[in-house]
DRENGUZA-822168 format. One record per residue (C-alpha): residue number from 1; residue in one letter; x, y, z. Coordinates in pm, 1 decimal, padded with zeros to 6 digits. Example, Ala and Ser with C-alpha at 12.3 -4.5 7.8 and 13.67 -1.06 7.14 Angstrom:
1|A|01230.0|-00450.0|00780.0
2|S|01367.0|-00106.0|00714.0
This chain:
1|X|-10415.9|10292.5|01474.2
2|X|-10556.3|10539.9|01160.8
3|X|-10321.1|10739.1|01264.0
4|X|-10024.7|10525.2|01216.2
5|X|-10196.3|10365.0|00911.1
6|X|-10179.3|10754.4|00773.4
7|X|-09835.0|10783.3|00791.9
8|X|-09767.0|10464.8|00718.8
9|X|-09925.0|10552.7|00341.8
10|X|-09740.4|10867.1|00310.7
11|X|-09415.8|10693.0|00297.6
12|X|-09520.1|10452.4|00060.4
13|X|-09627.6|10717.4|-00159.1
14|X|-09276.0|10891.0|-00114.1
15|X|-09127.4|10590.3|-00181.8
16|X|-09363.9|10469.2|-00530.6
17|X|-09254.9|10824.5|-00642.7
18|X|-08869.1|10817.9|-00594.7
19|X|-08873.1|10441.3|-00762.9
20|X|-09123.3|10633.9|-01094.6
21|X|-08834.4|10832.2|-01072.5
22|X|-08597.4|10554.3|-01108.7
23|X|-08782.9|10376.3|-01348.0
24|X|-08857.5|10660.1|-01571.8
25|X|-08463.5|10739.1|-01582.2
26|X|-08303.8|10492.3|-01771.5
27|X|-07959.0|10554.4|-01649.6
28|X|-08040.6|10544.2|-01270.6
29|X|-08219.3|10225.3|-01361.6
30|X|-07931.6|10058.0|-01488.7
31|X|-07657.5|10226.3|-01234.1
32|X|-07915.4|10070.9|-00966.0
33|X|-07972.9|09712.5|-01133.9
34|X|-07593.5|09676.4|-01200.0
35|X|-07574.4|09805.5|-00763.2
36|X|-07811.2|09504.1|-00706.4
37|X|-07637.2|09263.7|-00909.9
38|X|-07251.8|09381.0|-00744.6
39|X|-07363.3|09398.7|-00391.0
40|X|-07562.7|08994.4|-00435.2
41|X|-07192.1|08890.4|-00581.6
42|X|-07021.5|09030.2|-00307.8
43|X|-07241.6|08858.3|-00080.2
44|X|-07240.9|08541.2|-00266.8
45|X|-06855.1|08489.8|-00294.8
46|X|-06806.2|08588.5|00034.9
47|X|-07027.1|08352.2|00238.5
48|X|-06909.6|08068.6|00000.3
49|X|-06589.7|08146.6|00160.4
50|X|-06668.9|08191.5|00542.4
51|X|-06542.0|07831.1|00621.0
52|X|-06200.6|07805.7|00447.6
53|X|-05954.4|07714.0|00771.3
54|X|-05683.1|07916.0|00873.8
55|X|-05422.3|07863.0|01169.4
56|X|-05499.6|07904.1|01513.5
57|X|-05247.0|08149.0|01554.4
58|X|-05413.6|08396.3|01273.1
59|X|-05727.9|08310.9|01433.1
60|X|-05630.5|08429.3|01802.9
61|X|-05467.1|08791.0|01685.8
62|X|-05704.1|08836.6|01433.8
63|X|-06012.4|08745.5|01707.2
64|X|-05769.5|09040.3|01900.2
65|X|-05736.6|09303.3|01650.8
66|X|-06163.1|09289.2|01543.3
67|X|-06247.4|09278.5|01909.6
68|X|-06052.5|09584.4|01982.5
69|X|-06152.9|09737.2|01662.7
70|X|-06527.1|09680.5|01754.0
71|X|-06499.7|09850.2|02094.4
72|X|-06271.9|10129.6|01956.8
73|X|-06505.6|10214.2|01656.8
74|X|-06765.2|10201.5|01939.2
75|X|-06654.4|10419.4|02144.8
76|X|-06577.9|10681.2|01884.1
77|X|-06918.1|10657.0|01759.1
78|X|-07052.7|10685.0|02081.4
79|X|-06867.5|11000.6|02172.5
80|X|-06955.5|11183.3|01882.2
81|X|-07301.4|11114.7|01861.1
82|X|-07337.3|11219.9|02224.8
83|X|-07143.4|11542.3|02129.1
84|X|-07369.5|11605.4|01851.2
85|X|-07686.0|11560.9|02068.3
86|X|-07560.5|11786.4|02310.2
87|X|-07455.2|12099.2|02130.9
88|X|-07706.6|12025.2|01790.0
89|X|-08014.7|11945.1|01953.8
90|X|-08055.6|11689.8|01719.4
91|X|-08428.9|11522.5|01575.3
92|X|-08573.4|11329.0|01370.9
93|X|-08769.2|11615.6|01202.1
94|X|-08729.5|11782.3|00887.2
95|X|-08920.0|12145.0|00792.5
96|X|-09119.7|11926.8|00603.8
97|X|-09241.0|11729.3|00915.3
98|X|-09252.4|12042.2|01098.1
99|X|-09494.7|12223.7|00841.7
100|X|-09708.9|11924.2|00767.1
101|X|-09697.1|11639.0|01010.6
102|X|-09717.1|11849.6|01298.8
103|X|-10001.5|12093.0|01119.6
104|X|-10229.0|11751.2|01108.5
105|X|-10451.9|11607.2|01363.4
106|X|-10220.8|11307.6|01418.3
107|X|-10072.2|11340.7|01759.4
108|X|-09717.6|11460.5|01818.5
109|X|-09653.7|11175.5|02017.9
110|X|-09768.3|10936.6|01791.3
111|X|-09577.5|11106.4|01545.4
112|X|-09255.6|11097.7|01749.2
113|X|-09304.1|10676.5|01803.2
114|X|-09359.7|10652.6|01468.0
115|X|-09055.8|10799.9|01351.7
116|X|-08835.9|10630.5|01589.9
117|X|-08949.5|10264.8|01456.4
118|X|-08936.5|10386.4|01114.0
119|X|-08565.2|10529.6|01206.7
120|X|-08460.1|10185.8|01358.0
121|X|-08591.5|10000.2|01050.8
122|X|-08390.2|10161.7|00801.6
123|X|-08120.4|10160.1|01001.2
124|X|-08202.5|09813.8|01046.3
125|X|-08130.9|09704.3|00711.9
126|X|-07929.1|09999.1|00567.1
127|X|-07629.7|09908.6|00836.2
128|X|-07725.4|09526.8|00845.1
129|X|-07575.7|09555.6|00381.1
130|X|-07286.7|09727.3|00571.0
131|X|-07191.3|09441.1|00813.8
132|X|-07294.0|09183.1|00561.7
133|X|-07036.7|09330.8|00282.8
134|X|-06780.5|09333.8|00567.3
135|X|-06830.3|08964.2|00678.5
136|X|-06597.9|08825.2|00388.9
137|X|-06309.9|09031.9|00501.8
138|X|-06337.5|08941.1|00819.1
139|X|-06401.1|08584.9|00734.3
140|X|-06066.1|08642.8|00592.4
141|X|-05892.6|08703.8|00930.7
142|X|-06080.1|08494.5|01178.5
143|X|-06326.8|08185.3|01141.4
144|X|-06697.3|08256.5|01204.5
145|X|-06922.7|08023.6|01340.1
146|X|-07227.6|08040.7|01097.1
147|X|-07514.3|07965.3|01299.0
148|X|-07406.7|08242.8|01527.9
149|X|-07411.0|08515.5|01258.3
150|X|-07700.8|08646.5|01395.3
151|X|-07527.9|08749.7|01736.4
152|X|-07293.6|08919.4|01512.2
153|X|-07569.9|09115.3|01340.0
154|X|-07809.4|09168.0|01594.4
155|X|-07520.2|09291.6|01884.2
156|X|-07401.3|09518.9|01555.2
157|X|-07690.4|09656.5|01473.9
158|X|-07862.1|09702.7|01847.2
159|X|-07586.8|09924.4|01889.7
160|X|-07673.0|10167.8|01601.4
161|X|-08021.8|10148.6|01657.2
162|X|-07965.5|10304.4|02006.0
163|X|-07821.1|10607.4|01892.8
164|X|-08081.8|10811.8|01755.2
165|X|-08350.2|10726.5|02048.7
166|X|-08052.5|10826.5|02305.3
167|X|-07940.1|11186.0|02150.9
168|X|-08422.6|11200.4|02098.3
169|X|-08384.5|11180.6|02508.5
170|X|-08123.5|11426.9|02547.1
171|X|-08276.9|11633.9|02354.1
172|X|-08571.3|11618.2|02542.7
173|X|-08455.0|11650.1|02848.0
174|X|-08202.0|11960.6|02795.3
175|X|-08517.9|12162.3|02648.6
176|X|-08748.0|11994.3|02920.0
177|X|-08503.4|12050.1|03214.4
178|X|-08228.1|12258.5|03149.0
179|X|-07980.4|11997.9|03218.5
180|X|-07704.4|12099.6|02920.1
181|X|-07444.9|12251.9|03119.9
182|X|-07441.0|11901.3|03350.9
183|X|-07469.3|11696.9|03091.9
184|X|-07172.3|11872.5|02889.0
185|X|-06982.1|11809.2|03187.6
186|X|-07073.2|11439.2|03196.2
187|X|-06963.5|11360.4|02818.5
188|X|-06625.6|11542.3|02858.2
189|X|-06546.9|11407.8|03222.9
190|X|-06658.9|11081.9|03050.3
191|X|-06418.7|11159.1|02726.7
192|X|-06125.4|11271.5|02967.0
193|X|-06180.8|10933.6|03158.3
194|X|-06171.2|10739.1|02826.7
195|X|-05869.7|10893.4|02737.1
196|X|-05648.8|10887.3|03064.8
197|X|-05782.8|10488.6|03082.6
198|X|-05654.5|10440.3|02698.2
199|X|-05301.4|10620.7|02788.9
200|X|-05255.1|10431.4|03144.8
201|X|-05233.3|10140.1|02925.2
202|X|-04983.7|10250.9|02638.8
203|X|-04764.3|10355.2|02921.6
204|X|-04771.9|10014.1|03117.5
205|X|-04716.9|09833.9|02774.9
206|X|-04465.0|10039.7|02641.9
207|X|-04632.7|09994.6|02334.6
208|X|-04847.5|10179.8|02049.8
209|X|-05052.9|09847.9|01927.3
210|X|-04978.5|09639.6|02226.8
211|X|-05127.5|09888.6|02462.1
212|X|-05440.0|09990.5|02236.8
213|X|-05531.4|09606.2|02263.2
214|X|-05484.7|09581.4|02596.9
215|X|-05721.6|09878.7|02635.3
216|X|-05999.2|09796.4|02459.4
217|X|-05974.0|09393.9|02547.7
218|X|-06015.5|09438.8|02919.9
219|X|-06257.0|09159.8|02994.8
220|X|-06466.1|09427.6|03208.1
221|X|-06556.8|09594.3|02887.1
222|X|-06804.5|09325.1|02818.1
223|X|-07008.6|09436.5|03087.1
224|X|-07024.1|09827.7|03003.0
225|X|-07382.1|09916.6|02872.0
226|X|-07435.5|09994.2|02463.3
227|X|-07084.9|09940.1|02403.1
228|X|-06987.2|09605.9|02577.4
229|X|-07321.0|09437.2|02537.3
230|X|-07291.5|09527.9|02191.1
231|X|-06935.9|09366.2|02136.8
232|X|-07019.8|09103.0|02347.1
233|X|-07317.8|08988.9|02108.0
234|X|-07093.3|09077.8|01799.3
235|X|-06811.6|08852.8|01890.2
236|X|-07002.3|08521.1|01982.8
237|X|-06948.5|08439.8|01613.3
238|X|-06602.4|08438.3|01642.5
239|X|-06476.0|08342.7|02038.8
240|X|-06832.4|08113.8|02051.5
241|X|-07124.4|08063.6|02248.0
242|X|-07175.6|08167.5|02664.6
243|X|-07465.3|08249.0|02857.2
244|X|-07336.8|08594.6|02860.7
245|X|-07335.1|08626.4|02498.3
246|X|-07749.3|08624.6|02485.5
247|X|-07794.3|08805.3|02844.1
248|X|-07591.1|09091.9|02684.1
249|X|-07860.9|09122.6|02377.6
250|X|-08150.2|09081.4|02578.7
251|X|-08009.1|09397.2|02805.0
252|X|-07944.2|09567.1|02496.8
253|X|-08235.6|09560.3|02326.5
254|X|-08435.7|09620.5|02672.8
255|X|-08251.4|09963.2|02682.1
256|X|-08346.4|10012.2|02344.5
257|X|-08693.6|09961.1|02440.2
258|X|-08681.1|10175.7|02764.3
259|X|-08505.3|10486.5|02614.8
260|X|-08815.3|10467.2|02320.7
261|X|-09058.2|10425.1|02652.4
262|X|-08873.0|10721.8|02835.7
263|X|-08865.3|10926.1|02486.6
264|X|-09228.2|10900.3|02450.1
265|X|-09343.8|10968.4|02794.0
266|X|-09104.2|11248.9|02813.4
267|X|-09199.2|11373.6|02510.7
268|X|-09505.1|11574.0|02614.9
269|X|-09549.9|11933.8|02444.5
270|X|-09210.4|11906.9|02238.7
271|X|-09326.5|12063.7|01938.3
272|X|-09200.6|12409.1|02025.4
273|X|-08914.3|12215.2|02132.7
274|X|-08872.4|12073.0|01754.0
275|X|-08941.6|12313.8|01578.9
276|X|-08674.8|12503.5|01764.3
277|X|-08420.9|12275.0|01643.8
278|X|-08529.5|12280.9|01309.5
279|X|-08470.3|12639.8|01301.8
280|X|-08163.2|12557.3|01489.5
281|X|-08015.8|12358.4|01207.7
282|X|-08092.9|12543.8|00949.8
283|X|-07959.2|12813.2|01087.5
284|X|-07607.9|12602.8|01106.5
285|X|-07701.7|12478.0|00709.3
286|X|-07660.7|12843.6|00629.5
287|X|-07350.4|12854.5|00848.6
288|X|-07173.8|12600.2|00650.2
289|X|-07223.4|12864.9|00371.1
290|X|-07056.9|13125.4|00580.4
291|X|-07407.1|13307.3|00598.1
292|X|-07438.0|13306.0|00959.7
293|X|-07201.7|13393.7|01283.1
294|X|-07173.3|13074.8|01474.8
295|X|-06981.9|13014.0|01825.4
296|X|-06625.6|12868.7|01815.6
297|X|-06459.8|12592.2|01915.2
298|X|-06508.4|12549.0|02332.9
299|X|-06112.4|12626.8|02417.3
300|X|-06157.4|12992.0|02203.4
301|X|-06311.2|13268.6|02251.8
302|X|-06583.8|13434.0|02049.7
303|X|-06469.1|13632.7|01691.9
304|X|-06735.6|13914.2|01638.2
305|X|-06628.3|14122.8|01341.6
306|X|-06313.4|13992.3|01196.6
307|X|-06080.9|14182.0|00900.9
308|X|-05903.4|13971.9|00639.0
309|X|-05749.5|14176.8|00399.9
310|X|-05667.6|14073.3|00021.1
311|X|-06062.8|14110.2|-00058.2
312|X|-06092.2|13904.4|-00407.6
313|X|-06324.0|13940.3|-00667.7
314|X|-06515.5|13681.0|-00907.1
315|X|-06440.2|13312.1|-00803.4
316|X|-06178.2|13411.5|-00545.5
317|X|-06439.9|13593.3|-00314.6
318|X|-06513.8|13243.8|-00222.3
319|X|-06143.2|13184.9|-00122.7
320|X|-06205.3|13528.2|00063.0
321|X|-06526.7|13377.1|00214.0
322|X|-06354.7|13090.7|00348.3
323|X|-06067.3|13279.3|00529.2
324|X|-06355.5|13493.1|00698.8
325|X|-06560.1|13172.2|00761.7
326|X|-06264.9|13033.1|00952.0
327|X|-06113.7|13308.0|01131.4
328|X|-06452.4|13364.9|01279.2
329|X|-06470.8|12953.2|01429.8
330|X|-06097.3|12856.0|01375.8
331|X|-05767.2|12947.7|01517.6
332|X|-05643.6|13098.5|01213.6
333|X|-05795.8|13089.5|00841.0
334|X|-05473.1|12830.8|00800.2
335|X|-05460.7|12661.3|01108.1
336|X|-05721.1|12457.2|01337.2
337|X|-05771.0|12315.2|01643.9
338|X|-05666.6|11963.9|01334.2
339|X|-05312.4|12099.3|01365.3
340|X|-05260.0|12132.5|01728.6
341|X|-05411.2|11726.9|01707.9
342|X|-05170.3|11628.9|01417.9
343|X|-04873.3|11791.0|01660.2
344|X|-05019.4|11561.1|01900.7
345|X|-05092.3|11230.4|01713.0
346|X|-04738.9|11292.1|01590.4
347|X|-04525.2|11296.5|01922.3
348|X|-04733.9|11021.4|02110.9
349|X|-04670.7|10790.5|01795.3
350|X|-04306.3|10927.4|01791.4
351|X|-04230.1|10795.6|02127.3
352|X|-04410.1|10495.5|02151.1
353|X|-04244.4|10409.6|01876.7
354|X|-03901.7|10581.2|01900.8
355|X|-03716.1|10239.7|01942.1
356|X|-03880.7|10079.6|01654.8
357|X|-03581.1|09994.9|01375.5
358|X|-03614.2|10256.3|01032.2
359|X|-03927.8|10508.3|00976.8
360|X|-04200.1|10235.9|00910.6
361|X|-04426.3|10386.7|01187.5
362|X|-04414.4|10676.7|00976.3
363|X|-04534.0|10471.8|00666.1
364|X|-04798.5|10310.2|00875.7
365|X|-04940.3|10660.3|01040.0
366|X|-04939.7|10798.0|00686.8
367|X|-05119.9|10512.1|00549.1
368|X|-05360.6|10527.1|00799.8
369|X|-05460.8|10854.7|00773.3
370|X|-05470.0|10828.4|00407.7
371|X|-05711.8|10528.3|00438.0
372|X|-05952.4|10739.6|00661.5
373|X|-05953.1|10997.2|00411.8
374|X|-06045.8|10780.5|00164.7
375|X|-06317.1|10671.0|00363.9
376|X|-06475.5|10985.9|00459.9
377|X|-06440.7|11148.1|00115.5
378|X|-06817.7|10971.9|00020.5
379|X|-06916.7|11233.0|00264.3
380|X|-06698.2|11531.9|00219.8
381|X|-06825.4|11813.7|00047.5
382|X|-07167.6|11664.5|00006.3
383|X|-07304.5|12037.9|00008.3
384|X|-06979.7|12141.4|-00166.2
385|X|-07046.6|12498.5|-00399.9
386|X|-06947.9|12354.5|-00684.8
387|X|-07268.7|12102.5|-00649.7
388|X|-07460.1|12481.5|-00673.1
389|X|-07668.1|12565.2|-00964.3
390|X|-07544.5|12939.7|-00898.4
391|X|-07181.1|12835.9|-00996.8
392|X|-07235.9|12882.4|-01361.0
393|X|-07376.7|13219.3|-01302.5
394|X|-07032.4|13342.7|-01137.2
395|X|-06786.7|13518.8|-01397.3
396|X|-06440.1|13329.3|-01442.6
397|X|-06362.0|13025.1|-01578.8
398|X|-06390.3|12639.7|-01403.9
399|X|-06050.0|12609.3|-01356.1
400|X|-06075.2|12917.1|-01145.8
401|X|-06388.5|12854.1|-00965.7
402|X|-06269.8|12484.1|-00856.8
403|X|-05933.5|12615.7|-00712.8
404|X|-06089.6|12925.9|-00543.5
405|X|-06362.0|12720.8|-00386.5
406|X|-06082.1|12470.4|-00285.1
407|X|-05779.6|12666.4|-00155.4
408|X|-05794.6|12733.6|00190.2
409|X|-05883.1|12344.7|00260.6
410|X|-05637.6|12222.5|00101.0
411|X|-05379.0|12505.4|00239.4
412|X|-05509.6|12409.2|00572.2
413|X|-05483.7|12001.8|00540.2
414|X|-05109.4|12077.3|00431.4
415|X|-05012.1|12254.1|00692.5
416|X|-05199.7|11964.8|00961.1
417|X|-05038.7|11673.8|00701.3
418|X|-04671.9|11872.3|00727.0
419|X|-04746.5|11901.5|01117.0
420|X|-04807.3|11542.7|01168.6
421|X|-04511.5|11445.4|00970.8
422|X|-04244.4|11695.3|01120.3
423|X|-04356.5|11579.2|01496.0
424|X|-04325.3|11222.9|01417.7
425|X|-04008.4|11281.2|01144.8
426|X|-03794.2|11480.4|01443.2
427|X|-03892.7|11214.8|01700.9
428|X|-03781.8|10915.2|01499.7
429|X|-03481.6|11105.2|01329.8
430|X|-03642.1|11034.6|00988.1
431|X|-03418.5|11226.1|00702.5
432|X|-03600.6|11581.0|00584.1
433|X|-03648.6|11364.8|00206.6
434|X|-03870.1|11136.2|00421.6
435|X|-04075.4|11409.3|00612.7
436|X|-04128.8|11602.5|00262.9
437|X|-04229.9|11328.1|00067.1
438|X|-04493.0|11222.5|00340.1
439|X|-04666.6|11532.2|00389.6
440|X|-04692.1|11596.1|-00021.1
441|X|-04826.0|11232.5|-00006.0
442|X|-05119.6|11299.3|00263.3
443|X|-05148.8|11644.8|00053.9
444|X|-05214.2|11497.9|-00251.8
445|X|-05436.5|11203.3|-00127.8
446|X|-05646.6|11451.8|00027.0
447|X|-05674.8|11657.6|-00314.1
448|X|-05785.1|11351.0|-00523.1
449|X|-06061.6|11283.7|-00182.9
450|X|-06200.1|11623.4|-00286.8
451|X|-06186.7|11583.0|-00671.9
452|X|-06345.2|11255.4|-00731.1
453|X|-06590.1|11278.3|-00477.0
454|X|-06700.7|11611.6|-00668.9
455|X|-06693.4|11441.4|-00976.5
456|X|-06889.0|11161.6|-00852.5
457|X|-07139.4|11347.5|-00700.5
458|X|-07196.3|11632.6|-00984.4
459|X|-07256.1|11329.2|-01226.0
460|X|-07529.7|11169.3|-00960.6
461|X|-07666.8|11502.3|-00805.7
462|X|-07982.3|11316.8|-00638.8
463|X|-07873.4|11324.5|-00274.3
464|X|-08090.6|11014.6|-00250.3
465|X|-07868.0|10845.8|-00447.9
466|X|-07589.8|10953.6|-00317.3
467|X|-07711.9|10754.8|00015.6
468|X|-07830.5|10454.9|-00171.2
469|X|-07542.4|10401.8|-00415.1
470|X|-07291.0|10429.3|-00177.9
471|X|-07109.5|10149.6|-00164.3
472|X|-07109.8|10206.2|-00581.4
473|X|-06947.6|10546.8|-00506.2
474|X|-06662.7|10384.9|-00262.7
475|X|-06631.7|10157.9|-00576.0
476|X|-06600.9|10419.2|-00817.7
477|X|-06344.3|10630.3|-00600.4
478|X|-06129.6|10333.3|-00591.7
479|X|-06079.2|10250.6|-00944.7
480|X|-05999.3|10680.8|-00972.3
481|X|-05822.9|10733.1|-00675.0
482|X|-05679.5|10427.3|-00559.3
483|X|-05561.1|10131.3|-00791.9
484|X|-05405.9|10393.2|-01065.5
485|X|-05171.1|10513.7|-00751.7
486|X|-05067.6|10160.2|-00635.4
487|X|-04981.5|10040.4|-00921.0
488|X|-04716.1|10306.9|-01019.8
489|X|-04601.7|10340.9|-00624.0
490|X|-04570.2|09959.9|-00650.7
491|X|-04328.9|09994.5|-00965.9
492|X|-04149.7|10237.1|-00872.3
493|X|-04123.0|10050.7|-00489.0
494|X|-04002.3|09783.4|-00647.1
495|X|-03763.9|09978.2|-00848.9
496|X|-03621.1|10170.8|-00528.2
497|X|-03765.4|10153.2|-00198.7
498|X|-04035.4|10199.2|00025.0
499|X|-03991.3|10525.5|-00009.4
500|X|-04026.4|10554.6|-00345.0
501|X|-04361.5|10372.1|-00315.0
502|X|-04510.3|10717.5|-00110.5
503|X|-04358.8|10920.2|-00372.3
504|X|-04511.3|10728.4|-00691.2
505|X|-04887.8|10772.7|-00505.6
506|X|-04820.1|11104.8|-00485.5
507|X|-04696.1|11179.9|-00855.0
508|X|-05001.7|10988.9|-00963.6
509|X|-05242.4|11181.1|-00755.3
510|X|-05099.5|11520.1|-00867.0
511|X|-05142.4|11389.3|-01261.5
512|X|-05515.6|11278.3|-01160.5
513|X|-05588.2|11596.4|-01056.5
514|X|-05426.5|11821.7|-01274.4
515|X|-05625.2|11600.1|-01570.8
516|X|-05935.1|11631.6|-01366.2
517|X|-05867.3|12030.7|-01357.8
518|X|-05829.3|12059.4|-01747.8
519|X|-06148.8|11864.4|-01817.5
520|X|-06345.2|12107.7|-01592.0
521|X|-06484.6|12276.1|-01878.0
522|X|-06568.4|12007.3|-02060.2
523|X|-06749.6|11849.7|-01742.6
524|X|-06929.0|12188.8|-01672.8
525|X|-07045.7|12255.9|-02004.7
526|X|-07227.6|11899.6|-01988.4
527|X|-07395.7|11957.8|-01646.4
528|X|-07459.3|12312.0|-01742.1
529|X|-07724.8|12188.1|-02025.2
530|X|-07891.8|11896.4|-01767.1
């Protein structure tokens, strides 16, 4: 028990120094205060309107849509995070646990237990904010039964908190048994099932959305482990109390309890083991840099020593860096295994919905992806070079060093954003206006992702803060890259036509950016003297 007491202390004294830190810094103070204050409104005005009544007809295809949602997120969640266990040999452990925790006389298996309740208490109530903020909008679409909000949350969160003890006993037992080549077989027979199941279905509806539903709805989805207990649990707010609502959590949380049991007792003599995988993803930190070789993409072979002519000098070596980074795990420095997907995504779209009247299922698949950009761009380029200290040392000026550093992404997302839109433009006979103006809208959407979440970030460098303010960085984006957009594609919508909507957003995100470029100096020259 000392020994949990120990470690217990030393995150309490990591913590009492990052709020010092907080409190000492009057500007984080008030950004954090203000975060408080926002998130308790948001909270406040939503429950206050849980109960407002809407028609039983919203209620049943809205109870529809979240359902499937919930087991598609799910899945995709799943998938990856079994992925990533199986080819990252991901931990809990830092370098910092490997060079101190494991140097003390606290056991490594006491260690290990430790860290995996500490992990599923912050996960706990870091994703338990998440589904709270999101219970208004989906208050908005169905009506939740409040006394059964804690199904919701509890079947929600179970499901998170089995993810990192899960890839822990992977881990464990690819290093303990040599099990990786079986087990990569199981995850992609297991993907390949998923995805013949999901297209079965669109073929017997005949339909994009209809057959998507139909999919993930199948009543024997509630009885899948992790994912349909979890969904079960979550929607017993919504389609109401069964017996099989609270069987389903009790299962759930007894497999989280029994992969934590199997973890530990399989855990013995894993500190080689760890610190191997620390090495491991450091190594693949550096990689990200284009310091190290790495191993490509499973479909393509190996790149040893690669040529790319047009060496640059000054800010465009990094442009230079890039090419070699991806012709070495890539394709082609312009094209990735994203564009032979975006041909994809494009023709299944294209003839599901070939009979559909006009080119809305264009505006909708553009929309789309422009909305996941947006909502990945509070983690893209996290460890971006322009976050560097060493960037100031580099001759050129910022203009230069931003569009260097920049290029070859954004070359590459415009050739998967012009791929997408030609597949699905030729397949619905959209006019070549149409197909232009889409991909320069995706093109420029993903631009302004990159540019305000630099700015963002190289204003609030603390990577801590980066995790704790998130929701104020969403926030931020969206006044920069979102509202500004809408409301001149909205004008000039209502001036022309849907069309012209596209084609406003993407003016507006060009003029963001090129503002954003031409106070680069000004920005730099701040931060430079911090």
């Amino acid at each position: 028990m000392n020994s949990y007491k120990s470690l217990f202390r030393k995150d309490i004294w990591t913590l009492k120094n990052y709020i010092l830190e907080i409190k000492n810094d009057k500007k984080r103070l008030i950004i954090y205060l203000l975060y408080i204050f926002w998130i308790g409104s948001i909270l406040i005005d939503g429950f206050s309107k849980l109960n407002r009544n809407k028609s039983e007809m919203i209620t049943s295809i809205g109870s529809e849509y979240i359902a499937a949602l919930i087991t598609f997120i799910g899945i995709v969640i799943l998938m990856y995070n079994l992925y990533k266990g199986l080819n990252e040999s991901s931990t809990f452990f830092s370098m910092g646990d490997v060079n101190v925790l494991f140097q003390s006389p606290i056991s490594s298996k006491k260690i290990l237990l430790y860290h995996m309740v500490k992990q599923s208490l912050i996960n706990f109530f870091v994703y338990g904010i998440v589904i709270l903020a999101l219970l208004p909008t989906i208050g908005n679409i169905v009506n939740i039964e409040i006394r059964y909000i804690g199904f919701m949350y509890l079947g929600y969160i179970s499901f998170l908190l089995l993810i990192e003890p899960l890839k822990f006993l992977m881990f464990t037992l690819i290093t303990k048994y040599k099990i990786q080549n079986f087990l990569s077989k199981m995850i992609y027979s297991l993907l390949g099932l998923i995805i013949v199941y999901i297209i079965y279905h669109l073929v017997k509806a005949e339909d994009l959305l209809k057959g998507i539903i139909k999919a993930m709805n199948a009543y024997y989805i509630n009885y899948i482990p992790i994912i349909g207990w979890a969904k079960s649990a979550f929607m017993t707010a919504i389609y109401g109390y069964s017996s099989w609502s609270l069987i389903a959590l009790i299962l759930q949380f007894t497999l989280l309890a029994l992969l934590v049991f199997i973890s530990y007792n399989t855990a013995n003599d894993y500190y080689e083991d760890v610190l191997s995988a620390t090495n491991k993803r450091e190594l693949r930190k550096k990689r990200k840099k284009g310091l190290k070789k790495r191993k490509n993409f499973f479909l393509f072979t190996k790149k040893g020593k690669v040529n790319v002519k047009s060496k640059r000098k000054g800010p465009w070596a990094f442009m230079w860096r890039a090419k070699v980074y991806y012709k070495r795990t890539d394709i082609h420095p312009y094209f990735s295994i994203l564009t032979i997907f975006s041909l994809i995504v494009g023709l299944t779209v294209g003839y599901f919905t070939r009979n559909t009247e006009g080119i809305i299922p264009m505006y909708i698949a553009n929309g789309v992806i422009a909305y996941i950009m947006f909502l990945m761009s509070s983690v893209y380029v996290s460890n971006h070079e322009l976050t560097k200290p060493y960037i100031y040392l580099i001759p050129g000026t910022y203009i230069e060093k931003i569009i260097a550093m920049n290029l070859v992404d954004i070359i590459r997302m415009t050739v998967n954003a012009f791929m997408l839109n030609i597949a699905l433009g030729l397949t619905i006979k959209a006019s070549l206006v149409t197909i232009i103006s889409l991909g320069l809208f995706l093109t420029s959407f993903y631009i302004l992702t990159v540019f305000a979440n630099f700015l963002v970030r190289i204003i609030f460098p603390n990577t801590i803060d980066h995790k704790t303010l998130f929701p104020l960085f969403f926030m931020l984006q969206i006044l920069l890259m979102l509202i500004p957009g809408a409301i001149i594609g909205g004008i000039v919508a209502t001036l022309t036509n849907a069309l012209g909507f596209f084609i406003g957003v993407t003016v507006t995100n060009f003029i963001i950016v090129a503002i954003l470029i031409l106070l680069s100096s000004n920005i730099f020259e701040r931060l430079e003297w911090k």
